[in-house]
C-alpha positions as CSV (number, residue, x, y, z in Angstrom):
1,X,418.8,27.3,271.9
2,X,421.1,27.7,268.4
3,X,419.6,29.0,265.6
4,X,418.5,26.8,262.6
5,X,419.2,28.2,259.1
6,X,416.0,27.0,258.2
7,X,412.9,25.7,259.3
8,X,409.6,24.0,257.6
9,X,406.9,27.6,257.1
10,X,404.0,25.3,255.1
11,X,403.8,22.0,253.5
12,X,401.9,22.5,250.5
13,X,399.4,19.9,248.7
14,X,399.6,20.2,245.0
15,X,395.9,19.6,243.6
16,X,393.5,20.4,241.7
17,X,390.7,22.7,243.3
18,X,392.6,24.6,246.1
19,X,389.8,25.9,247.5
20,X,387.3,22.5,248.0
21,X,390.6,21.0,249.6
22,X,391.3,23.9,252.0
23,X,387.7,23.5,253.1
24,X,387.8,19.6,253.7
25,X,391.1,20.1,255.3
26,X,390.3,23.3,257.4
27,X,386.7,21.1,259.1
28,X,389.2,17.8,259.6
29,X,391.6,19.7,261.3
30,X,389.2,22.8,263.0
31,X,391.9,25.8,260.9
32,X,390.3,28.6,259.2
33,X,391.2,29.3,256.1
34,X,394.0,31.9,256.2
35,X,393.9,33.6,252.7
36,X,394.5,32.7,249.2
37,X,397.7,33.7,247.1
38,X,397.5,34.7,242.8
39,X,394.7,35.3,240.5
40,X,392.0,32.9,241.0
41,X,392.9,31.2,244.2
42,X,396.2,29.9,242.4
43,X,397.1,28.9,246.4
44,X,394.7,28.7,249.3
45,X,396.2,28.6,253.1
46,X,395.4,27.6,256.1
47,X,395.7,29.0,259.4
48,X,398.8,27.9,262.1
49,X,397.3,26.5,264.8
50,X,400.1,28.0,266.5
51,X,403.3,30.0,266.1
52,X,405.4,27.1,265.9
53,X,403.5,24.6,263.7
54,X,404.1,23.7,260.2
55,X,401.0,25.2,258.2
56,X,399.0,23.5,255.4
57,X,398.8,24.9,251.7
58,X,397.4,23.8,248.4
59,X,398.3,25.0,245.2
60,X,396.2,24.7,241.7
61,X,398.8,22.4,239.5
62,X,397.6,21.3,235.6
63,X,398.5,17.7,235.7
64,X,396.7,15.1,237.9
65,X,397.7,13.5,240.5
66,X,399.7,10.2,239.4
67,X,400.6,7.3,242.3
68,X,401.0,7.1,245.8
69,X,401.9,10.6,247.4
70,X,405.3,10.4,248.8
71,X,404.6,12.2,252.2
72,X,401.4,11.9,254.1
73,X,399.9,13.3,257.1
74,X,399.2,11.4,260.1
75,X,396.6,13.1,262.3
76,X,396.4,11.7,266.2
77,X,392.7,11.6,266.8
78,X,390.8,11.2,270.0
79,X,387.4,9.9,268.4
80,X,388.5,7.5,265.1
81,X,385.0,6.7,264.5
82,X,383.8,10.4,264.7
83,X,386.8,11.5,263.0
84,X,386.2,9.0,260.1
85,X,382.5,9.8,259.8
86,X,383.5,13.4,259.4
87,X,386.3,12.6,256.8
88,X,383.4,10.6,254.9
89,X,380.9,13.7,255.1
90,X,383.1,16.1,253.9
91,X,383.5,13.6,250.5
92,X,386.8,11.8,251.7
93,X,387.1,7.9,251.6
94,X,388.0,5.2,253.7
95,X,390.8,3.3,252.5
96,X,391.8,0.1,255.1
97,X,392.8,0.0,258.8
98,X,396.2,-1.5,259.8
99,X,397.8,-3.2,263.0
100,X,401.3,-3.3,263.1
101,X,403.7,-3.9,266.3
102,X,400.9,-3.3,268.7
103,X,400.2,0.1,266.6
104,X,396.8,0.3,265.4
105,X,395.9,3.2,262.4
106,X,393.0,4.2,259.4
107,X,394.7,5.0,255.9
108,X,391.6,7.2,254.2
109,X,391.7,9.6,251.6
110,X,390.8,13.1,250.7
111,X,388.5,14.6,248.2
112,X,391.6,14.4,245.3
113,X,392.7,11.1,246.8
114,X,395.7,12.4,248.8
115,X,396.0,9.6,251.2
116,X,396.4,10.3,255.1
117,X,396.5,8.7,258.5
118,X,394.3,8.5,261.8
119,X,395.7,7.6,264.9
120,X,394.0,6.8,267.8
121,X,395.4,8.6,270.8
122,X,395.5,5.6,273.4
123,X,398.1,4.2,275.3
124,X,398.2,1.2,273.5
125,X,398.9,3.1,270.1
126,X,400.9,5.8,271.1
127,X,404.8,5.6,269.5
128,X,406.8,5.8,273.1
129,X,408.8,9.2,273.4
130,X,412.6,9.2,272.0
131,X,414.9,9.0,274.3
């Protein structure tokens, strides 16, 4: 396998309360919370859930958060209806379902109102493998 001169280490979530969005994240997701980075939780990690994935961050910024985010994670969930009542405990919000092309997902929304994606992991919803 050739070597890549890079590769992505953490996508990180600018916001405003590192730490409350670590949390929500770190129950949606079952991560612990890996550590925190600067003087008064400036940057708050998550754990891998393996040595290969991307990681999640979020980092204390001044100004709020202004439109759509550009970039969003989708999350393939077994259970949407679980998943969703667990988003919705932890103070996130459900936003609308879509159906597209046979594809079938739930846009909700963190605690800062970083928008994100469940899938449903069924047959009918999966994307089908590149060839």
């Amino acid at each position: 396998m050739k070597s890549s001169p890079a590769h992505v280490w953490y996508v990180t979530i600018d916001c405003h309360d590192p730490q409350r969005l670590a949390e929500f994240w770190s129950k949606v997701l079952g991560l612990e919370i890996k550590g925190t980075f600067g003087s008064g939780d400036y940057l708050v990690m998550l754990a891998r859930p393996s040595e290969e994935a991307v990681a999640l961050a979020f980092q204390r910024v001044p100004e709020p958060k202004v439109g759509k985010l550009r970039a969003h994670p989708d999350l393939e969930v077994k259970d949407l209806e679980a998943v969703t009542e667990l988003v919705l405990s932890l103070g996130g919000e459900r936003v609308a379902d879509h159906e597209e092309d046979g594809y079938a997902w739930r846009v909700m929304r963190d605690p800062e109102g970083n928008e994100f994606c469940l899938m449903p992991n069924d047959e009918n919803t999966t994307p089908p493998e590149e060839e």
